[in-house]
One Martini backbone bead per residue (centre of mass of N, CA, C, O) as a GRO file, in nm:
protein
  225
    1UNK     BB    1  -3.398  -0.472   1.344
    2UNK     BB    2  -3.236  -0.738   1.416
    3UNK     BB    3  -2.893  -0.896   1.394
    4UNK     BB    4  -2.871  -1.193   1.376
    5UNK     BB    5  -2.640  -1.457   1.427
    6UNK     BB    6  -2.821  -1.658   1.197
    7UNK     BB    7  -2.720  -1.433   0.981
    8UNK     BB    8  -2.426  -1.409   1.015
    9UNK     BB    9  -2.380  -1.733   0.931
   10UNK     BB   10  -2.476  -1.748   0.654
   11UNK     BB   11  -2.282  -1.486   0.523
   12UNK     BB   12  -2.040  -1.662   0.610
   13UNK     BB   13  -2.088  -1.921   0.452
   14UNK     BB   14  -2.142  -1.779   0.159
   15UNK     BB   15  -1.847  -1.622   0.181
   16UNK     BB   16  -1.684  -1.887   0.147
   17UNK     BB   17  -1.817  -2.031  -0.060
   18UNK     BB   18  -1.714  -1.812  -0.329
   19UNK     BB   19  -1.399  -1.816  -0.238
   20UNK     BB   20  -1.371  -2.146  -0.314
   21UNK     BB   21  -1.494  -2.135  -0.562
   22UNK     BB   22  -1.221  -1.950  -0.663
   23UNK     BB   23  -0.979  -2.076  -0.519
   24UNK     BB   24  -0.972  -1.903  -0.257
   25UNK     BB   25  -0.767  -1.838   0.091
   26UNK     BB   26  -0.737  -1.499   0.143
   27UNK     BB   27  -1.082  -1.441   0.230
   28UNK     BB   28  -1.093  -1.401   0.541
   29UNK     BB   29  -1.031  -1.126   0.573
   30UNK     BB   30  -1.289  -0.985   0.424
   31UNK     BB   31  -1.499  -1.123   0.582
   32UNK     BB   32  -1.385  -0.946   0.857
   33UNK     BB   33  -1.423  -0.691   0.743
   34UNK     BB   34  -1.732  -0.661   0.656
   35UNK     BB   35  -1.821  -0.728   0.944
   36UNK     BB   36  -1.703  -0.473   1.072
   37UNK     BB   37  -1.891  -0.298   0.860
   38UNK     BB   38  -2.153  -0.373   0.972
   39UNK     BB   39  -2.116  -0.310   1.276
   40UNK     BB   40  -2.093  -0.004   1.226
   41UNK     BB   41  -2.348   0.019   1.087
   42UNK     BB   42  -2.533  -0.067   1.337
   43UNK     BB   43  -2.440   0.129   1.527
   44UNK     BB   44  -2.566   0.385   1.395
   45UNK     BB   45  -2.801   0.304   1.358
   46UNK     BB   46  -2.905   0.341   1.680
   47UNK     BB   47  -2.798   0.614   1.691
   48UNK     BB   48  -3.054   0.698   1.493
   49UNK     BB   49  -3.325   0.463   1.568
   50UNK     BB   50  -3.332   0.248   1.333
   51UNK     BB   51  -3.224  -0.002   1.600
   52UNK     BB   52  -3.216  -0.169   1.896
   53UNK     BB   53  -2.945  -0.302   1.825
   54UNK     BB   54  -2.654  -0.480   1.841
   55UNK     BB   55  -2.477  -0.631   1.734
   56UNK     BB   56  -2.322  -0.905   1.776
   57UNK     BB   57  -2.052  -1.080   1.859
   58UNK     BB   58  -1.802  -1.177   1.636
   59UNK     BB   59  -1.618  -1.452   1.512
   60UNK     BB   60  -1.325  -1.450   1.370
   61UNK     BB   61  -1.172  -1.570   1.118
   62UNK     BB   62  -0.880  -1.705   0.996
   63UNK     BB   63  -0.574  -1.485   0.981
   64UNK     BB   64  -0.246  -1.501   0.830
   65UNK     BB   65  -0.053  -1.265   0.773
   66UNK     BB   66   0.142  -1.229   0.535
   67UNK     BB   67   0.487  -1.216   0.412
   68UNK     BB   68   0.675  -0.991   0.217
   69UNK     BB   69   0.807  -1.018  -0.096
   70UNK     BB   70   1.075  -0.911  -0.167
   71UNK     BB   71   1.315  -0.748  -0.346
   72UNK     BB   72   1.583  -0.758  -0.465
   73UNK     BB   73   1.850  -0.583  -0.524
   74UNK     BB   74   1.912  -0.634  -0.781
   75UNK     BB   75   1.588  -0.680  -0.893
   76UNK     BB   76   1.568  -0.346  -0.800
   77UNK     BB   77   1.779  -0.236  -1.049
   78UNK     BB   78   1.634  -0.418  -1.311
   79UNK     BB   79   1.372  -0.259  -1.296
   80UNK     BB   80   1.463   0.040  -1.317
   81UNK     BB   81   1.635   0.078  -1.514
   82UNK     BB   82   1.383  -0.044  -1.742
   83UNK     BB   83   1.266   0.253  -1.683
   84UNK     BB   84   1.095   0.511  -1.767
   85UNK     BB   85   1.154   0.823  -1.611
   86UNK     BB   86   0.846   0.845  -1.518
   87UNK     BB   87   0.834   0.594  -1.383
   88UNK     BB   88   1.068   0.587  -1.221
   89UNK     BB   89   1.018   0.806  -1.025
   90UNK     BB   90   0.761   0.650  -0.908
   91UNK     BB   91   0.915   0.413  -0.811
   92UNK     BB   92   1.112   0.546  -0.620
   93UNK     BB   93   0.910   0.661  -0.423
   94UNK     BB   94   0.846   0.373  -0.320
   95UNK     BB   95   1.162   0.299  -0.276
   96UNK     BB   96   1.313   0.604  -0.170
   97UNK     BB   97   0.997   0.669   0.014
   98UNK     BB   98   0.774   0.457   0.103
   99UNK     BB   99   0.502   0.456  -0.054
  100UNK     BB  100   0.203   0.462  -0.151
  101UNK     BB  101   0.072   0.446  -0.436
  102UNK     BB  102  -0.165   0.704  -0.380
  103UNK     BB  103   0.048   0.874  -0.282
  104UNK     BB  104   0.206   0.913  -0.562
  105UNK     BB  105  -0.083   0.986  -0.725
  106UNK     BB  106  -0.091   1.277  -0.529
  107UNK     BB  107   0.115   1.412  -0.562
  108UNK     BB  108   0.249   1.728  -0.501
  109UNK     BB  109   0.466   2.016  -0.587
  110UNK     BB  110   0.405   2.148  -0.312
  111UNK     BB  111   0.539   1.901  -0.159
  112UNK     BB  112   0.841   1.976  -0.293
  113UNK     BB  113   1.142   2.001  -0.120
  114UNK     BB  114   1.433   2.048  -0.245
  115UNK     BB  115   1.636   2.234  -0.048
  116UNK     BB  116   1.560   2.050   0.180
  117UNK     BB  117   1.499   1.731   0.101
  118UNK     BB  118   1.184   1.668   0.068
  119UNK     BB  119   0.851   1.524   0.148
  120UNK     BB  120   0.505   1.584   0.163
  121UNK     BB  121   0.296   1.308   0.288
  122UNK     BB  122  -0.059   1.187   0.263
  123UNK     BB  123  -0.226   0.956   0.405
  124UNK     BB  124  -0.390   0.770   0.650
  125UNK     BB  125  -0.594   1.027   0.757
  126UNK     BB  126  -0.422   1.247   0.680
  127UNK     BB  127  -0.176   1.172   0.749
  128UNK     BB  128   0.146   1.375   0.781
  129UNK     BB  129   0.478   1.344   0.666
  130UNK     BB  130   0.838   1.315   0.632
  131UNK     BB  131   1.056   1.295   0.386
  132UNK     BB  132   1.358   1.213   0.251
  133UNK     BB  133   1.589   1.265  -0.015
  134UNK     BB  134   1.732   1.147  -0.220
  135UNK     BB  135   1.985   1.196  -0.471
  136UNK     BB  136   1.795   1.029  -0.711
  137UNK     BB  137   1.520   1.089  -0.631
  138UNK     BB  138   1.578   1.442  -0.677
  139UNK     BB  139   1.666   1.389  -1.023
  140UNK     BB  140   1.432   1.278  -1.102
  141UNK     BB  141   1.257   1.500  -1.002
  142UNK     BB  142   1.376   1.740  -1.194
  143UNK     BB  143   1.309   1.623  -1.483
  144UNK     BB  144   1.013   1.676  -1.468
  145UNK     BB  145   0.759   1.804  -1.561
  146UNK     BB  146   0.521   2.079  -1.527
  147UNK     BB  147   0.180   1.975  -1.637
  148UNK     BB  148   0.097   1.988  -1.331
  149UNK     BB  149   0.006   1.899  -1.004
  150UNK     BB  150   0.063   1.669  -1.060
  151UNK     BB  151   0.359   1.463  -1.087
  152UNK     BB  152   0.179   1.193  -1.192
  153UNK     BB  153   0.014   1.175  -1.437
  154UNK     BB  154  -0.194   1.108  -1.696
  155UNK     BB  155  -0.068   1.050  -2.030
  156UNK     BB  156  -0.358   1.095  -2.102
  157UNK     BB  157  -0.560   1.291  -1.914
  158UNK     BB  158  -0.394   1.459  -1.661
  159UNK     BB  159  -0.497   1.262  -1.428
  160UNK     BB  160  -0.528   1.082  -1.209
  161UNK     BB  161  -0.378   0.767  -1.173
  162UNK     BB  162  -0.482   0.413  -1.249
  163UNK     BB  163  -0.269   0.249  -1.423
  164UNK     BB  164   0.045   0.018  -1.408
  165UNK     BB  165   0.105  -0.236  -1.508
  166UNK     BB  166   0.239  -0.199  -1.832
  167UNK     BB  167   0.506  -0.035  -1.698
  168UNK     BB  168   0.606  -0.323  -1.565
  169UNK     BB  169   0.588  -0.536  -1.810
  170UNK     BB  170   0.790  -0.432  -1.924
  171UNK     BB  171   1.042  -0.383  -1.755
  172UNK     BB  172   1.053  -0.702  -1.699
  173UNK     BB  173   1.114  -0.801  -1.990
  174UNK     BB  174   1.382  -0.593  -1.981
  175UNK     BB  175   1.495  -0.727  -1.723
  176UNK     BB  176   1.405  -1.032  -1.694
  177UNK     BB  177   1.167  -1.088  -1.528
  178UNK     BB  178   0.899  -1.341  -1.392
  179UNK     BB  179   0.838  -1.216  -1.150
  180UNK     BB  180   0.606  -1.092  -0.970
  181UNK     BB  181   0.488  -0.734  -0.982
  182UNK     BB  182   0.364  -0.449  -0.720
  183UNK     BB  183   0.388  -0.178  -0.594
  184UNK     BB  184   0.403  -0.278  -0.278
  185UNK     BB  185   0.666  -0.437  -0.320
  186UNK     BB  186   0.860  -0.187  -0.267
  187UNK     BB  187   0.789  -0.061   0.014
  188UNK     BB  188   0.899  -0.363   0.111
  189UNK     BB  189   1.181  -0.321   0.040
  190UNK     BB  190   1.248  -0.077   0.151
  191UNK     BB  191   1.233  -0.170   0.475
  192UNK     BB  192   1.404  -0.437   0.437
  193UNK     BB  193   1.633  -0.311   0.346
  194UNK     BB  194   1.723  -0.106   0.572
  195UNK     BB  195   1.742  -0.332   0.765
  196UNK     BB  196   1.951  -0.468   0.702
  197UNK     BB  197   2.156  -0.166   0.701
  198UNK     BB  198   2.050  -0.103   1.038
  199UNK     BB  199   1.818   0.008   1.074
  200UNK     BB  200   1.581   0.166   1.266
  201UNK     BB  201   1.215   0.077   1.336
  202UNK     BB  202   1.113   0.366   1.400
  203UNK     BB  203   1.209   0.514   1.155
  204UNK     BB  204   1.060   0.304   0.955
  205UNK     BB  205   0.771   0.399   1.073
  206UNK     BB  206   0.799   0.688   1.014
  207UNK     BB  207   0.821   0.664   0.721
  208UNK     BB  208   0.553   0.474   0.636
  209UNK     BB  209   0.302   0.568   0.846
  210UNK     BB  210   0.298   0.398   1.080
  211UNK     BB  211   0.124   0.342   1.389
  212UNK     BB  212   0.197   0.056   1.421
  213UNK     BB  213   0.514  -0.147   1.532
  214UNK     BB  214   0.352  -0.440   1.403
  215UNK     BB  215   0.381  -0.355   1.144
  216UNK     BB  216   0.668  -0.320   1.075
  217UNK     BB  217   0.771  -0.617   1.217
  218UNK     BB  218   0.726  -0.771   0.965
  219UNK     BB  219   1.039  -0.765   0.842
  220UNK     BB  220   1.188  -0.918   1.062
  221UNK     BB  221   1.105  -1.209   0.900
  222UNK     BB  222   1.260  -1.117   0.610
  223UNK     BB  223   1.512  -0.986   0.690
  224UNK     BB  224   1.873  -1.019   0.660
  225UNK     BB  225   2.105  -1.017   0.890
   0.00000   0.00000   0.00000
């Protein structure tokens, strides 16, 4: 009926217990959204007549969140360069629209404004935001076919994309480059590079469609002056 402190406490050394079996140290994250994720459960129940009691407020685990490694101009050169052209594009849309993953993977061509030189991207709560188009990135995207509603189909199912992996690993291969690379890694150099170049903070939080700008402000400490 409720949900006791010492079953939160076991819970959370449980998954403690876990996080460090597999020799990791970024897991305390996990699960303070899991907690997160209980408490809102259990407040739903209450509501509905389920449990008599809200969860008790737990104490957070120590949590600090790592800082961006963005790739560098060059590295960002010759990763772009070494790519097939519908990757390119795609990665574009990460490096020269602040994209998120899902949201390029998402991108429908009625959403793209080739006369205005905009795209209307859809983010995260549904909320949607107006990217303005390099013309870099302009010319990729008008090469590409238009086999689907869908601007970046998976070239297997012609369905939204699921792993792009592989022409990462080809990309980095051909372009010599030997560290980790990760679709996030792009948008993070996006903001990066942006903030270098002497760009307002403020404009950068609304390409990229951050709500709080202490979000945005974590490439302050990356960025070089």
């Amino acid at each position: 009926d409720v949900i006791s402190q010492n079953m939160q406490d076991v819970f959370v050394r449980k998954r403690i217990h876990e996080i460090k079996a597999k020799g990791r140290h970024e897991g305390f994250r996990e699960v303070n959204l899991e907690l997160m994720c209980l408490s809102s459960l259990v407040k739903w129940a209450k509501g509905k007549g389920y449990c008599s009691e809200f969860l008790e407020k737990t104490q957070k685990l120590p949590y600090k969140r790592p800082l961006p490694d963005p790739l560098s101009k060059e590295e960002m050169k010759a990763f772009l360069d070494a790519l097939e052209p519908f990757y390119y594009a795609l990665f574009l849309c990460l490096y020269h629209a602040g994209m998120r993953k899902t949201e390029a993977f998402t991108l429908l061509w009625e959403n793209i404004f080739f006369d205005a030189g905009i795209i209307k991207v859809t983010g995260k709560g549904n909320k949607e935001r107006l990217i303005p188009m390099t013309q870099t990135l302009k010319r990729a995207l008008s090469t590409l076919p238009r086999a689907s509603h869908l601007v970046f189909p998976s070239p297997k199912t012609n369905d939204t994309l699921v792993d792009i992996r592989r022409p990462i690993e080809r990309a980095k291969e051909k372009a010599g480059i030997t560290r980790n690379i990760h679709p996030h890694q792009l948008r993070h150099s996006f903001a990066t590079h942006l903030l270098e170049e002497g760009n307002d903070i403020r404009f950068i939080q609304n390409l990229l469609g951050h709500e709080d700008i202490s979000t945005t402000q974590i490439y302050t400490k990356v960025a070089m002056p």
